[in-house]
Kinemage of the C-alpha trace (Angstrom):
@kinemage 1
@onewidth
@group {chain A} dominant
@subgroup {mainchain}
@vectorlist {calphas} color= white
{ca unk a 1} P 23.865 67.403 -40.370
{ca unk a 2} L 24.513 70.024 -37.319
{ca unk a 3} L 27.392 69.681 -35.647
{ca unk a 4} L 29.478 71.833 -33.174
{ca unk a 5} L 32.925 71.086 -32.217
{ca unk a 6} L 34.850 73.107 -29.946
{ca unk a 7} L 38.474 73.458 -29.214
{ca unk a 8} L 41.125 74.892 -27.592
{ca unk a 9} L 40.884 73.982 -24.173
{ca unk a 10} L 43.784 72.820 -21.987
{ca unk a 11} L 45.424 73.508 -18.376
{ca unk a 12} L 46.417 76.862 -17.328
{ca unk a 13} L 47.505 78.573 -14.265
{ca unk a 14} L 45.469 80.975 -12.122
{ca unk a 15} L 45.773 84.356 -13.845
{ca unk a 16} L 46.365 82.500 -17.560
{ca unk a 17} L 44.455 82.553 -20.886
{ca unk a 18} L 42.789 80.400 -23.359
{ca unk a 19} L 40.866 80.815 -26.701
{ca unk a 20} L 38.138 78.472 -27.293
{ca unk a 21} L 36.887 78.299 -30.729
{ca unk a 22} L 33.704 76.532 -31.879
{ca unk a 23} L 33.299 75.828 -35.315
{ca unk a 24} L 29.735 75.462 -36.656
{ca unk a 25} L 28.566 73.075 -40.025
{ca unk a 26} L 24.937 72.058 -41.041
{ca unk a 27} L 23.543 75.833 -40.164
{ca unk a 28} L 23.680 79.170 -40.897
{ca unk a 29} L 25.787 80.664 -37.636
{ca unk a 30} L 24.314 84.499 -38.352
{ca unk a 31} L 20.612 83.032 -38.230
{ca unk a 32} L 21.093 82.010 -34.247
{ca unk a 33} L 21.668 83.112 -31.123
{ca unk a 34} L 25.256 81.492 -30.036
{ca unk a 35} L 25.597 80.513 -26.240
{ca unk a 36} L 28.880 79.515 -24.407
{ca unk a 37} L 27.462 76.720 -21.594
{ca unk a 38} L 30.533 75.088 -18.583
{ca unk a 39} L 29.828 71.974 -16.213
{ca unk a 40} L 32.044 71.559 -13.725
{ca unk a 41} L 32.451 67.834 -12.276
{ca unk a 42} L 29.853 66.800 -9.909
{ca unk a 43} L 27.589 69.805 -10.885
{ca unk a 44} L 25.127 71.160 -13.263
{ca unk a 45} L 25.084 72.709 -16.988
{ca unk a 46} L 26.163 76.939 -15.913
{ca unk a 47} L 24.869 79.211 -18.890
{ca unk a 48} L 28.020 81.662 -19.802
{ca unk a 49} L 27.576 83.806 -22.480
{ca unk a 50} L 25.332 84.325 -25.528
{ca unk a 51} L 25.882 86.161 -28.761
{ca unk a 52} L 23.500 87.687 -31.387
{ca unk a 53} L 25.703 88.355 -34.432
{ca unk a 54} L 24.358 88.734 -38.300
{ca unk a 55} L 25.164 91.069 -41.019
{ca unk a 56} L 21.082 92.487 -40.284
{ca unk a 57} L 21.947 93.983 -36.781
{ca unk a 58} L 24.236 95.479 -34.530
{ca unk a 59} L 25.883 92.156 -31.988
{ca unk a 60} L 25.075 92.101 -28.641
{ca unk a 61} L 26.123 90.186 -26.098
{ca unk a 62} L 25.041 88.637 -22.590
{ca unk a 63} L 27.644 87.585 -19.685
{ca unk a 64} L 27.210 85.198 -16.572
{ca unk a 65} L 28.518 88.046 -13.818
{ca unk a 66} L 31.494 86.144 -12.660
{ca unk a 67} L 33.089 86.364 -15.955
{ca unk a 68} L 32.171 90.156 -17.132
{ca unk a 69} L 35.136 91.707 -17.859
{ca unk a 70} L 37.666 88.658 -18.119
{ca unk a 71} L 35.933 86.914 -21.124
{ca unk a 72} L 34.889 87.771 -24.675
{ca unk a 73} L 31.988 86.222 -26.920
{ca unk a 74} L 32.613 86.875 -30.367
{ca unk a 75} L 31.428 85.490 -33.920
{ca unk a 76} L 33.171 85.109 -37.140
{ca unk a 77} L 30.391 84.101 -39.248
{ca unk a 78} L 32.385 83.644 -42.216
{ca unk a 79} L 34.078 81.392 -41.071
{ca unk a 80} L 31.434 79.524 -39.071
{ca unk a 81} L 33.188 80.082 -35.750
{ca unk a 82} L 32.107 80.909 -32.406
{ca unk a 83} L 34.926 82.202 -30.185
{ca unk a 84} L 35.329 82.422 -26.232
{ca unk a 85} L 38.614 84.504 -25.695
{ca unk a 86} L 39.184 83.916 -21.777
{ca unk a 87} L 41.558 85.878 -19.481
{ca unk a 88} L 42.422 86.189 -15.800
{ca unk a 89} L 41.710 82.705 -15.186
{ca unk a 90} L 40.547 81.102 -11.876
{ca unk a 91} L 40.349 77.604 -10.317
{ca unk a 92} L 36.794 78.289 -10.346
{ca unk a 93} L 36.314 78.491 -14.029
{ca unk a 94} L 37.623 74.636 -14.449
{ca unk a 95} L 34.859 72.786 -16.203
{ca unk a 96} L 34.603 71.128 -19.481
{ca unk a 97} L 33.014 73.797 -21.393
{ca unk a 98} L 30.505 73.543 -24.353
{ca unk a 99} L 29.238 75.665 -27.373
{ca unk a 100} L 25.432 75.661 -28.416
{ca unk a 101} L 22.649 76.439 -30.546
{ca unk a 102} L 19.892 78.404 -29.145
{ca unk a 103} L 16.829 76.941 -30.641
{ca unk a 104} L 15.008 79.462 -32.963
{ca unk a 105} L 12.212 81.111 -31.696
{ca unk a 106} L 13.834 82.400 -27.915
{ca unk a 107} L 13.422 86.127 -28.502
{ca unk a 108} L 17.366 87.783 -27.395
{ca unk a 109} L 16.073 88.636 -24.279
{ca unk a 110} L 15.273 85.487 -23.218
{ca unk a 111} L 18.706 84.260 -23.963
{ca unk a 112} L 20.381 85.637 -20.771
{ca unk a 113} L 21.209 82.288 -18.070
{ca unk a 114} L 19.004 79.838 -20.815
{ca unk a 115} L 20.829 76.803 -21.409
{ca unk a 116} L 19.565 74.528 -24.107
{ca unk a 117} L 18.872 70.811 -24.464
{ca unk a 118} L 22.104 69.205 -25.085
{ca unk a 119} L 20.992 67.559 -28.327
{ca unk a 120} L 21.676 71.555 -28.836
{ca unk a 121} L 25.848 71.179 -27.512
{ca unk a 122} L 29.286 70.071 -28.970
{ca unk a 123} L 31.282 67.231 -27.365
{ca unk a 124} L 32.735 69.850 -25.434
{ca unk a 125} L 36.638 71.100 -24.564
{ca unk a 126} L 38.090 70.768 -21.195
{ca unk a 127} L 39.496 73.752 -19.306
{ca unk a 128} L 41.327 73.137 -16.282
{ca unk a 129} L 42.924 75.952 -13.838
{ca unk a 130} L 45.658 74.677 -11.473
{ca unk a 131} L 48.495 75.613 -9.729
């Protein structure tokens, strides 16, 4: 069985950091394209950040323009792990934010802003900026 389940969420101040981690069963993490996905109450699904990663080529990554520079994909495919290391924190990032699979078969360059199906998402992990 697939399943995702992220962690590491909680509340933070403007300016703080978080770590998410999303740890990956049922698959092979280095044989997909890994995508970081936030909703935000009262609006839709906002793609974040994708991740190629695999021991047959070099990782590359993809970021959503308001969070260049302030957060970091990563993959530790050993351990079946997606990471989203988050820094400089704002109110606007609050959502409840969710790791997912992209479905085989999206070439990398059509990975930048997709967001999948959520039969392809975790429960999700809430992160919450507030003074």
């Amino acid at each position: 069985e697939v399943q995702l389940v992220e962690s590491g969420g909680g509340i933070v101040q403007p300016g703080g950091s978080l770590r998410l981690s999303c740890k990956s069963s049922g698959f092979r993490l280095s044989t997909h394209y890994m995508t970081w996905v936030r909703q935000a109450p009262g609006k839709g699904p906002e793609w974040v950040s994708v991740i190629s990663s695999g021991s047959d080529r070099v990782t590359d990554v993809y970021y959503l323009d308001a969070v260049k520079g302030r957060f970091t994909i990563s993959s530790d495919n050993a351990k079946n792990t997606v990471y989203l290391e988050m820094t400089g924190l704002q109110v606007q990032d609050t959502a409840l934010y969710y790791c997912a699979r992209v479905p085989v078969g999206r070439r990398w360059f059509q990975t930048k802003g997709f967001v999948p199906t959520r039969a392809y998402w975790g429960q999700g992990t809430q992160v919450t900026v507030s003074s």
